[in-house]
py3Dmol code that shows the C-alpha trace and the ligand (Angstrom):
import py3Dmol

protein = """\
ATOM      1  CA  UNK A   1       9.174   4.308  19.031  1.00  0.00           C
ATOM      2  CA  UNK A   2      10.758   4.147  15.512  1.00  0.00           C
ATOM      3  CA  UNK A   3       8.291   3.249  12.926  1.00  0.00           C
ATOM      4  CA  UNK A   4      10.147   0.884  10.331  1.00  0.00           C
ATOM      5  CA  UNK A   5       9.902   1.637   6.855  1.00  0.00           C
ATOM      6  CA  UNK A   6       7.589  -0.301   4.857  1.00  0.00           C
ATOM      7  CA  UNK A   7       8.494  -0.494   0.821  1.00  0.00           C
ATOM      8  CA  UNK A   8       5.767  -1.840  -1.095  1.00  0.00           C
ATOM      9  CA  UNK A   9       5.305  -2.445  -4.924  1.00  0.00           C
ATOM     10  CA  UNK A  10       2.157  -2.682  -6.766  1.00  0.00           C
ATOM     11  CA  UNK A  11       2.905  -4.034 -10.057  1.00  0.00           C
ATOM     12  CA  UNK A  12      -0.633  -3.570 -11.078  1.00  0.00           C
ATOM     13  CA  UNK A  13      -1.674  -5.415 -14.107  1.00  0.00           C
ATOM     14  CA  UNK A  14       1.808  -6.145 -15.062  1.00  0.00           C
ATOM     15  CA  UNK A  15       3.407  -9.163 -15.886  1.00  0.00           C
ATOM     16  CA  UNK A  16       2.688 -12.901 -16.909  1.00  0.00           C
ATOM     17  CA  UNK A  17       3.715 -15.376 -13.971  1.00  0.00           C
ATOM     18  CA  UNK A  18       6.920 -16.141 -15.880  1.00  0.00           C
ATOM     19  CA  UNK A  19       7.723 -12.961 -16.752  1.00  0.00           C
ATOM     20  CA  UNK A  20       6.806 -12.131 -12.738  1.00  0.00           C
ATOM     21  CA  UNK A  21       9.066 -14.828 -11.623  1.00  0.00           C
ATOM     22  CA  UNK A  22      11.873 -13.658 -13.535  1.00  0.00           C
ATOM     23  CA  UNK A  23      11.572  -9.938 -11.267  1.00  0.00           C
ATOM     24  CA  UNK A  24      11.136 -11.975  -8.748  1.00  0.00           C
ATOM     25  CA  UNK A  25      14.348 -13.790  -8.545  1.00  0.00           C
ATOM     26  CA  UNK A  26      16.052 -10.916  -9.498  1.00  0.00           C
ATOM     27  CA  UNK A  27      14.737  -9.095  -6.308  1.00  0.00           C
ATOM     28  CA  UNK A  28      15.296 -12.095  -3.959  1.00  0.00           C
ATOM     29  CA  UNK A  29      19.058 -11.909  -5.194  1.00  0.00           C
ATOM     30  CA  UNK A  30      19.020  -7.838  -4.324  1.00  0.00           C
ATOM     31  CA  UNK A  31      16.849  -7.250  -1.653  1.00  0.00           C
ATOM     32  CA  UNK A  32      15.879 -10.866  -0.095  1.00  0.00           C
ATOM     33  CA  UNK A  33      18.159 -10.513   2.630  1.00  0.00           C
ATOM     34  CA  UNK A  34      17.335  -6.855   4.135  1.00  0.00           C
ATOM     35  CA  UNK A  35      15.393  -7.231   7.758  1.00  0.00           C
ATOM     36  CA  UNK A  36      16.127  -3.431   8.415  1.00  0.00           C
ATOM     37  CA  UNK A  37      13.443  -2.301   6.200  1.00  0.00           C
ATOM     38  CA  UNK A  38      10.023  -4.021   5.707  1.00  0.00           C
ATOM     39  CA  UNK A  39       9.591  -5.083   1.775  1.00  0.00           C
ATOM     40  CA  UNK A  40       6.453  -6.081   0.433  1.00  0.00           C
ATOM     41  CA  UNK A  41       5.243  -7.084  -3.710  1.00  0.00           C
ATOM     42  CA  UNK A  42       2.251  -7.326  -4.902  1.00  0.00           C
ATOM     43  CA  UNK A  43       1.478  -9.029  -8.438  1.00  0.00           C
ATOM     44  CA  UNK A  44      -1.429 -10.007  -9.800  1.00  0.00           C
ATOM     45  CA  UNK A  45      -3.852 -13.293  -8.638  1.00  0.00           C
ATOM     46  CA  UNK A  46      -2.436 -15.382 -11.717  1.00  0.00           C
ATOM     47  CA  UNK A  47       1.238 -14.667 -10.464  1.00  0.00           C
ATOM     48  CA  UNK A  48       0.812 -15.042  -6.796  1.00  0.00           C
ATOM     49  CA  UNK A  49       1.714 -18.779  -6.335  1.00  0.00           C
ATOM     50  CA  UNK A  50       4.604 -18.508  -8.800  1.00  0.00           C
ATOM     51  CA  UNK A  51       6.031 -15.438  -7.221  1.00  0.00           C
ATOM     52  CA  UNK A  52       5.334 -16.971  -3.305  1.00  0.00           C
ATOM     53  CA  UNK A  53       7.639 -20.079  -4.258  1.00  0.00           C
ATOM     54  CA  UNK A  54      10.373 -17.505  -5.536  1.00  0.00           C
ATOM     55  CA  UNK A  55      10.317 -15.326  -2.322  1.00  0.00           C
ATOM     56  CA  UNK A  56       9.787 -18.155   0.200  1.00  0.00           C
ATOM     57  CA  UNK A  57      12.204 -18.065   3.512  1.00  0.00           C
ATOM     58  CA  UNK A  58      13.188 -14.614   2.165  1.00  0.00           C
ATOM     59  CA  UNK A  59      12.482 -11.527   3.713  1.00  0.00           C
ATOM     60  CA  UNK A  60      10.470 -10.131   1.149  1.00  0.00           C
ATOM     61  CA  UNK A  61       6.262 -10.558   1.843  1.00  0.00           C
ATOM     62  CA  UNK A  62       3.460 -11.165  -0.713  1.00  0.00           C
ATOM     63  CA  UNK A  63       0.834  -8.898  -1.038  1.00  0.00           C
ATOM     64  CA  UNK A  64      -2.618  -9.014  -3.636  1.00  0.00           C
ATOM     65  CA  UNK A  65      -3.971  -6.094  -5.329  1.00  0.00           C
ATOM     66  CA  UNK A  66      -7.417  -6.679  -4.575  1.00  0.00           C
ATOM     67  CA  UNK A  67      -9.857  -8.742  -2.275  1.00  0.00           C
ATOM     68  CA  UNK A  68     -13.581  -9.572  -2.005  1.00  0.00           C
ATOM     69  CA  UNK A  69     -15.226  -8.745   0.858  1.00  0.00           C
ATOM     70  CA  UNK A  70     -17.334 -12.259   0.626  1.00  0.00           C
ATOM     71  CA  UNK A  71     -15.561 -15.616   1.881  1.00  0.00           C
ATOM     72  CA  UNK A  72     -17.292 -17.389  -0.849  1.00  0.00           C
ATOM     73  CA  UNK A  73     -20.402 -18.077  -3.496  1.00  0.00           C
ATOM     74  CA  UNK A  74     -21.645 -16.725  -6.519  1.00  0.00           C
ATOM     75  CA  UNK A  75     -19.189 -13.758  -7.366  1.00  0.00           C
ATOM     76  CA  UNK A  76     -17.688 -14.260 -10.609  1.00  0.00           C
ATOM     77  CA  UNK A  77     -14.720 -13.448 -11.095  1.00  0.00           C
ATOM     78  CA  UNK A  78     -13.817 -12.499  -7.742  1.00  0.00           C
ATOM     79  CA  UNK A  79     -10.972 -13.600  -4.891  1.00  0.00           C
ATOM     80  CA  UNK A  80     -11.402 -14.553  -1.466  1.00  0.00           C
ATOM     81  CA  UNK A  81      -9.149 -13.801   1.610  1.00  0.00           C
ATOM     82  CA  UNK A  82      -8.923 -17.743   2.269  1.00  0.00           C
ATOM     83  CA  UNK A  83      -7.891 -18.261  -1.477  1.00  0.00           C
ATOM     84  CA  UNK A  84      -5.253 -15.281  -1.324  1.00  0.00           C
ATOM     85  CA  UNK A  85      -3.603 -17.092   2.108  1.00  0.00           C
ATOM     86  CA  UNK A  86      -3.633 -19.994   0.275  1.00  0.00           C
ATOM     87  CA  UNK A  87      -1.598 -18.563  -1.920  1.00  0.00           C
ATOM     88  CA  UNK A  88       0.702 -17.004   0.544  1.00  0.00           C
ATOM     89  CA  UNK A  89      -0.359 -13.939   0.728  1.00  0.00           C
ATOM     90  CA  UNK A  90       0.098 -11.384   3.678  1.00  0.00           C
ATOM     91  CA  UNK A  91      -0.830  -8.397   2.646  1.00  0.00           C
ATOM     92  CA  UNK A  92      -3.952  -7.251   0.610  1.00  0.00           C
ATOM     93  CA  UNK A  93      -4.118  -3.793  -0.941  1.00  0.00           C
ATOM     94  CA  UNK A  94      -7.984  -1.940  -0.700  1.00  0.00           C
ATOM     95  CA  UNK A  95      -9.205   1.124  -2.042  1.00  0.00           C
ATOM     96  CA  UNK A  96      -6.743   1.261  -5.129  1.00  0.00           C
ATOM     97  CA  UNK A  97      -8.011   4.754  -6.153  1.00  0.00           C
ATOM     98  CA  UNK A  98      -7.639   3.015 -10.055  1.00  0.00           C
ATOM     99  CA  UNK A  99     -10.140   0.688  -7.742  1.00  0.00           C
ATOM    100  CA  UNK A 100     -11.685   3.645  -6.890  1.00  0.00           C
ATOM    101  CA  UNK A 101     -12.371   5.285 -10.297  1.00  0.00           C
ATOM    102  CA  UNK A 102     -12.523   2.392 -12.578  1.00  0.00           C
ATOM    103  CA  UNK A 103     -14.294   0.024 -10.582  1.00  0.00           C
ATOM    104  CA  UNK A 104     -16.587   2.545  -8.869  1.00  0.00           C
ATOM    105  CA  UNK A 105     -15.723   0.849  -5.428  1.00  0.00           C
ATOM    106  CA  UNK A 106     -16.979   3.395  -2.497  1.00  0.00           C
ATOM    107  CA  UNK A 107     -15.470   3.907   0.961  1.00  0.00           C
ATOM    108  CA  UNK A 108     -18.349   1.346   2.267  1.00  0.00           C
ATOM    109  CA  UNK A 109     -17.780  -1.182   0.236  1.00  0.00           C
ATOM    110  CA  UNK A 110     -13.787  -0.697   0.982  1.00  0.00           C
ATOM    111  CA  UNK A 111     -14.393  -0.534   4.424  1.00  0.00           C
ATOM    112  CA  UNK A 112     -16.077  -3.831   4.545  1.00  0.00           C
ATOM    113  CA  UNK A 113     -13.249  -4.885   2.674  1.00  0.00           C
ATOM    114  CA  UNK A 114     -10.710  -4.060   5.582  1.00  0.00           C
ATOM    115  CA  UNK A 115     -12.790  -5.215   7.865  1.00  0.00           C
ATOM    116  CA  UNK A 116     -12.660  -9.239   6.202  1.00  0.00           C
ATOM    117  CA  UNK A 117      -8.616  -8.524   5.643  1.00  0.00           C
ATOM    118  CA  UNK A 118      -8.433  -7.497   9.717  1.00  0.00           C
ATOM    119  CA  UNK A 119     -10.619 -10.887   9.940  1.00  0.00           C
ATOM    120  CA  UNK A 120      -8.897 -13.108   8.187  1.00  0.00           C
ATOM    121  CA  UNK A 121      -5.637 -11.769   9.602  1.00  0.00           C
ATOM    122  CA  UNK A 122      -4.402 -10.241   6.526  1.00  0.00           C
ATOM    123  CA  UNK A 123      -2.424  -6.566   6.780  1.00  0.00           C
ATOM    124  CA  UNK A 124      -4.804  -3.931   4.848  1.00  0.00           C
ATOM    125  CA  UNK A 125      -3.285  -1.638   2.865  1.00  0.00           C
ATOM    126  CA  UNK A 126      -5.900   1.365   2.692  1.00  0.00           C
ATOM    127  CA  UNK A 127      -5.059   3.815  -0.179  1.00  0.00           C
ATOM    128  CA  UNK A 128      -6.506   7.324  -0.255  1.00  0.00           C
ATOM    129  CA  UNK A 129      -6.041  10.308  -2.071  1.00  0.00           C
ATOM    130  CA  UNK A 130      -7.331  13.363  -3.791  1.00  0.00           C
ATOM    131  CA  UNK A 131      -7.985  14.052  -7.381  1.00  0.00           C
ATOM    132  CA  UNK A 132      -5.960  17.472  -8.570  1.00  0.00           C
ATOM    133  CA  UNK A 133      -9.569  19.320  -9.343  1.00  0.00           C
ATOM    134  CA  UNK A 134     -10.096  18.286  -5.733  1.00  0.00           C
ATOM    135  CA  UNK A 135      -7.015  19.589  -4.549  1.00  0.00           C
ATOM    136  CA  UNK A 136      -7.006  23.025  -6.480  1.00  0.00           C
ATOM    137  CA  UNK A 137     -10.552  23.584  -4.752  1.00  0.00           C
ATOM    138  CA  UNK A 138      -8.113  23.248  -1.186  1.00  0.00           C
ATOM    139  CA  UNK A 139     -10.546  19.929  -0.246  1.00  0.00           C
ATOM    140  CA  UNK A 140      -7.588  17.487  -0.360  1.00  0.00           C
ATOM    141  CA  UNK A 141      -7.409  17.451   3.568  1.00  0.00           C
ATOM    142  CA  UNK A 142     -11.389  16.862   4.145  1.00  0.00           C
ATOM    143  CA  UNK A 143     -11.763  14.343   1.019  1.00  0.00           C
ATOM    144  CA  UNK A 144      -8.675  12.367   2.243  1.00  0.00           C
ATOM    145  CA  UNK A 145      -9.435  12.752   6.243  1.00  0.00           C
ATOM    146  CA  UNK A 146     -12.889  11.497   4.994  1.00  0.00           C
ATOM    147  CA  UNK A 147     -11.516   8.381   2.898  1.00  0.00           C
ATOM    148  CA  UNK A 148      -9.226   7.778   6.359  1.00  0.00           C
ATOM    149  CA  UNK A 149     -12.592   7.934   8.874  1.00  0.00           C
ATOM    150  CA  UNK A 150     -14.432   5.870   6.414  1.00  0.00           C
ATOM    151  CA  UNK A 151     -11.972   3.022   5.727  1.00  0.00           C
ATOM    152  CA  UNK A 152     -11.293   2.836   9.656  1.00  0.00           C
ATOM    153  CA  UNK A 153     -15.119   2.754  10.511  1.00  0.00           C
ATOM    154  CA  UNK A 154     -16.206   0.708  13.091  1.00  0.00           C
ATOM    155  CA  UNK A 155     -13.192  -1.517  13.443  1.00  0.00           C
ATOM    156  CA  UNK A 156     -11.965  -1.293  17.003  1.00  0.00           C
ATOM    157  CA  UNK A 157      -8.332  -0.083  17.928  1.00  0.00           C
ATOM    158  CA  UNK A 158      -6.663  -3.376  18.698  1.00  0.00           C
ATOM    159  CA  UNK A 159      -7.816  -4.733  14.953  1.00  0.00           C
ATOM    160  CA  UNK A 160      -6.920  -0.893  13.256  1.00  0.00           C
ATOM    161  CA  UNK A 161      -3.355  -1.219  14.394  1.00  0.00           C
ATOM    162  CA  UNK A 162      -2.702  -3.247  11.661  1.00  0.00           C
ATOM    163  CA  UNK A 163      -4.220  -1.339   8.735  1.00  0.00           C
ATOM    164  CA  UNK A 164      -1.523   0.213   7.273  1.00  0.00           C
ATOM    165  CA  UNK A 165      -2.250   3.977   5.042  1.00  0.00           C
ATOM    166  CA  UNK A 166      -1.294   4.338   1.612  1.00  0.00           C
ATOM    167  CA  UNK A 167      -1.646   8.543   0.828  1.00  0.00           C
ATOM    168  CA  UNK A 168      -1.468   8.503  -3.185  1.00  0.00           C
ATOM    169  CA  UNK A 169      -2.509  11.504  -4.421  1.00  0.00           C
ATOM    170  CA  UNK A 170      -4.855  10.448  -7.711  1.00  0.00           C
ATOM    171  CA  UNK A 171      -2.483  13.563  -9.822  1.00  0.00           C
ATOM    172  CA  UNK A 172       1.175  11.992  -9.093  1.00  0.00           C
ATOM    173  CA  UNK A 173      -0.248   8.383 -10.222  1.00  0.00           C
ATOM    174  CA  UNK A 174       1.608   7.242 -12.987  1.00  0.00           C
ATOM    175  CA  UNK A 175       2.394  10.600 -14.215  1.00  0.00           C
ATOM    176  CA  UNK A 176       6.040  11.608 -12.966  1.00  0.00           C
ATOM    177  CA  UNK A 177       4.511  14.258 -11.201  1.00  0.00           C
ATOM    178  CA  UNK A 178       4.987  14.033  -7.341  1.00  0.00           C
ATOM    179  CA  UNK A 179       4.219  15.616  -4.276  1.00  0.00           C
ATOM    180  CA  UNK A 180       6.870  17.755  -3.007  1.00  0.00           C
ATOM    181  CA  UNK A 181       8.236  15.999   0.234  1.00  0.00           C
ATOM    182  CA  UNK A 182       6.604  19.141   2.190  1.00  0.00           C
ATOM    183  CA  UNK A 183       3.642  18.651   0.626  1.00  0.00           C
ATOM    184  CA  UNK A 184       3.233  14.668   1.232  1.00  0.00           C
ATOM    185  CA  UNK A 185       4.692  15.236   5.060  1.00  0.00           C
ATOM    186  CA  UNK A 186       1.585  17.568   5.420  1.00  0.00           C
ATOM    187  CA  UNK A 187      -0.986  15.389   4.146  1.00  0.00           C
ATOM    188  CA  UNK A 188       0.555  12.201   5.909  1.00  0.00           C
ATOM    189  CA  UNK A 189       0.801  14.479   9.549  1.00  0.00           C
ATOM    190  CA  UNK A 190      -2.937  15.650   8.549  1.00  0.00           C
ATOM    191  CA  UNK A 191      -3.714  11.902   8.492  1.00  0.00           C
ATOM    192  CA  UNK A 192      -2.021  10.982  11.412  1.00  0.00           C
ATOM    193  CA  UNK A 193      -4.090  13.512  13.346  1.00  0.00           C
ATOM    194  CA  UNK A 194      -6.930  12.312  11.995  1.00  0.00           C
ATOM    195  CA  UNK A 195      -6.046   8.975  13.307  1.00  0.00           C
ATOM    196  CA  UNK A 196      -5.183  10.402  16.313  1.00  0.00           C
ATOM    197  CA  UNK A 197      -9.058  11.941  16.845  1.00  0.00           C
ATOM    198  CA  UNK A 198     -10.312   8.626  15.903  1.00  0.00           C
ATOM    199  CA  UNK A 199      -8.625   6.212  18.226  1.00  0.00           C
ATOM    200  CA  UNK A 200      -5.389   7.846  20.311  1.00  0.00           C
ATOM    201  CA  UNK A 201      -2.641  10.100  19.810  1.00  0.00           C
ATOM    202  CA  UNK A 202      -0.200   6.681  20.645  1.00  0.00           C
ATOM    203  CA  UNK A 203      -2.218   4.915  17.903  1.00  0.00           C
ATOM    204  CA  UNK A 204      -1.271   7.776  15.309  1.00  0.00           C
ATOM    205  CA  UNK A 205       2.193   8.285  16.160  1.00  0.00           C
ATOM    206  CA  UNK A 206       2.786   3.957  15.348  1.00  0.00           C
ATOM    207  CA  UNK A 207       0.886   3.989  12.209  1.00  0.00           C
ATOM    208  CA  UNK A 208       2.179   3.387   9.056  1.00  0.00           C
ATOM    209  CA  UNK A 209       1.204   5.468   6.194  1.00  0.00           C
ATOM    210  CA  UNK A 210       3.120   5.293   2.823  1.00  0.00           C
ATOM    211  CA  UNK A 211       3.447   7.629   0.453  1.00  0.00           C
ATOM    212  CA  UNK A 212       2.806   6.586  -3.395  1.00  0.00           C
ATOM    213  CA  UNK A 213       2.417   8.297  -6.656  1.00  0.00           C
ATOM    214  CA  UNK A 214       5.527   8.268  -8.839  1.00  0.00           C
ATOM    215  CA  UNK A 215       8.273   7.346  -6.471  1.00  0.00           C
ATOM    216  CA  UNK A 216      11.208   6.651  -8.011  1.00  0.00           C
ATOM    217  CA  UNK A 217      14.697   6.149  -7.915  1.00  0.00           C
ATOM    218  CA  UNK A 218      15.786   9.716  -8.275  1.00  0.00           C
ATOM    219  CA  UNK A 219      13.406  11.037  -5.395  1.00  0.00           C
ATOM    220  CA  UNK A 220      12.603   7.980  -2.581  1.00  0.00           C
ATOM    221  CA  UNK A 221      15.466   9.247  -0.446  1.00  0.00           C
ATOM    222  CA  UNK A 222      13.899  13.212  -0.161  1.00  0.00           C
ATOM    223  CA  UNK A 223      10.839  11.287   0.420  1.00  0.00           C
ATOM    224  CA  UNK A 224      11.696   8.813   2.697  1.00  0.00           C
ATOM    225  CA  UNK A 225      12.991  10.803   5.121  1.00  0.00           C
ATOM    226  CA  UNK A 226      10.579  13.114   5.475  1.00  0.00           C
ATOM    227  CA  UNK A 227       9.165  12.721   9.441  1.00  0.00           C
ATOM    228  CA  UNK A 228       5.683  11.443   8.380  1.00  0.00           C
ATOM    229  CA  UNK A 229       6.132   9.121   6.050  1.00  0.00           C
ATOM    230  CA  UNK A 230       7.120   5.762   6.620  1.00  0.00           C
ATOM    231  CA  UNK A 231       7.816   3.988   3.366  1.00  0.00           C
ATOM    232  CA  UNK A 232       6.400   4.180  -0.242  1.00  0.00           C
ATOM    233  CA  UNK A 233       3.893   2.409  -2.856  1.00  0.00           C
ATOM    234  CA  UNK A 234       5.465   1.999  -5.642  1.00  0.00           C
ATOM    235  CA  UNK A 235       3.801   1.282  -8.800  1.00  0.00           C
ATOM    236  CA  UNK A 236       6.390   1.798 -12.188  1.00  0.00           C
ATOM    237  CA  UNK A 237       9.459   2.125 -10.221  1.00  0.00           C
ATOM    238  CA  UNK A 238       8.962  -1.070  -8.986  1.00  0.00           C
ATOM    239  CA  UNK A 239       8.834  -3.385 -12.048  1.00  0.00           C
ATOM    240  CA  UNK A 240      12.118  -3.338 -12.368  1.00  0.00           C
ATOM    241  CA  UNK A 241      14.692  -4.924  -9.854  1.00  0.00           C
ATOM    242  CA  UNK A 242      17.454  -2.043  -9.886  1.00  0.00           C
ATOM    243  CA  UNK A 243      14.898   0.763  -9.355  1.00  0.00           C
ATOM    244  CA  UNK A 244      12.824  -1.096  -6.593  1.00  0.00           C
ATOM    245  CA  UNK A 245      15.873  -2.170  -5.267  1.00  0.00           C
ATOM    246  CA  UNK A 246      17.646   1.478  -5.188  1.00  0.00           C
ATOM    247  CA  UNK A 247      14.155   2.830  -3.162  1.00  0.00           C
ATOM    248  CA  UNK A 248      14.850  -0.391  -0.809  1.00  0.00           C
ATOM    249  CA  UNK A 249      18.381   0.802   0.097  1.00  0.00           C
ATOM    250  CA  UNK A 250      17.461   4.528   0.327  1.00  0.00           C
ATOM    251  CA  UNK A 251      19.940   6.459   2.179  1.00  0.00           C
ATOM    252  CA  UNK A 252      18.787   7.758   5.070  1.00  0.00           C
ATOM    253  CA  UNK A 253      19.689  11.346   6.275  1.00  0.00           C
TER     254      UNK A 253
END
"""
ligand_1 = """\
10
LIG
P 3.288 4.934 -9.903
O 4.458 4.718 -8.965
O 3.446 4.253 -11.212
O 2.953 6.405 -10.005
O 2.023 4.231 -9.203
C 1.743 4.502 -7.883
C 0.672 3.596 -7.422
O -0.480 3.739 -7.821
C 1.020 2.513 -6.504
O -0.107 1.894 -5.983
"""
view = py3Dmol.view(width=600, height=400)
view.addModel(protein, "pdb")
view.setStyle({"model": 0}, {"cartoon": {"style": "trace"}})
view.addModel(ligand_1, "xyz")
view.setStyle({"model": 1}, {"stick": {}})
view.zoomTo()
view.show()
């Protein structure tokens, strides 16, 4: 079966809800149309409802770039799953590794996390991803098949086939340098063997893992059509319209 490409973009903390309408519109009049390839965006919590009225009836889904893992009470400052539906949301992303790093959040707390997204029906987006000091020791595999067994634990097969991967290596963030396409097919088949150990080798081959850390333009299609990975996060590339846009319509080889 023919996974279908998920393109995702993470506009991070980008944006006032005006200016985030404006991108908006101008991706609804690109990309609002395409059903061949899945499209999600993600802005931030004060630009969700704007952005949701923008994209309604369009093909394009809403995602959040956080969640608490509490449906409500005394947590300042925080979002519930019930308040991000309410806003239209579909998608949540989890275990940002800016999440990981800046926010100290641990593969526990992210796991609990998925596990109220899976809950509230909400598609998790789990990132991992290795730091370069941890790749240059040759840990990536075991510190990202770690990440993967730890954000999956506990949650049963029928729930985990929604969880969606996000393999951003913590070096190509933001910094225009990417993973060779060899290099991201590895760590995305490494994943979906790890997947396969934990649940079933037919529950690996349908997962969808992206691939993020300075996609762009000028290298989604070498990426894209690598075997193993099945769309891309996309954080810079996708603040504007004609480079998210270009990644959408990727030509396929
Ligand atoms: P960049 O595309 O800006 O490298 O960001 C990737 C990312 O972190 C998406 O979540």
């Amino acid at each position: 079966m023919a996974r279908k490409k998920l393109i995702a973009g993470n506009w991070k903390m980008n944006k006032t809800a005006v200016e985030a309408e404006v991108l908006a519109k101008e991706l609804v009049a690109a990309v609002g149309k395409i059903t061949e390839r899945d499209i999600m965006i993600a802005p931030t919590f004060t630009s969700l409802a704007a952005v949701s009225a923008v994209i309604k009836g369009t093909s394009i889904k809403l995602g959040a770039q956080n969640m608490s893992s509490e449906d409500s009470g005394a947590f300042t400052g925080e979002i519930s799953a019930d308040m991000l539906i309410g806003a239209g949301v579909s998608h949540v992303i989890l275990g940002h590794s800016e999440r990981r790093s800046i926010f100290k959040e641990d593969d526990t707390f992210i796991n609990k996390k998925v596990k109220k997204a899976l809950a509230k029906n909400l598609v998790p987006v789990l990132c991992v991803g290795e730091t370069l000091a941890e790749r240059e020791a040759g840990k990536a595999d075991s510190i990202v098949g770690d990440q993967v067994v730890k954000g999956y634990a506990g949650i049963p097969e029928a729930d985990a086939k929604r969880v969606v991967v996000a393999y951003e290596p913590v070096w190509a963030i933001g910094t225009g340098k990417t993973a060779t396409p060899a290099d991201a097919d590895a760590m995305h088949k490494h994943i979906r063997d790890v997947l396969a150990k934990t649940y079933s080798s037919t529950f690996a081959e349908a997962a969808i893992i992206l691939y993020g850390g300075s996609m762009n333009d000028k290298n989604a299609d070498e990426l894209l059509n690598m075997p193993n990975i099945d769309g891309g996060l996309i954080g810079g590339a996708a603040l504007k319209a004609e480079s998210f846009a270009r990644i959408i319509n990727y030509t396929k080889k």
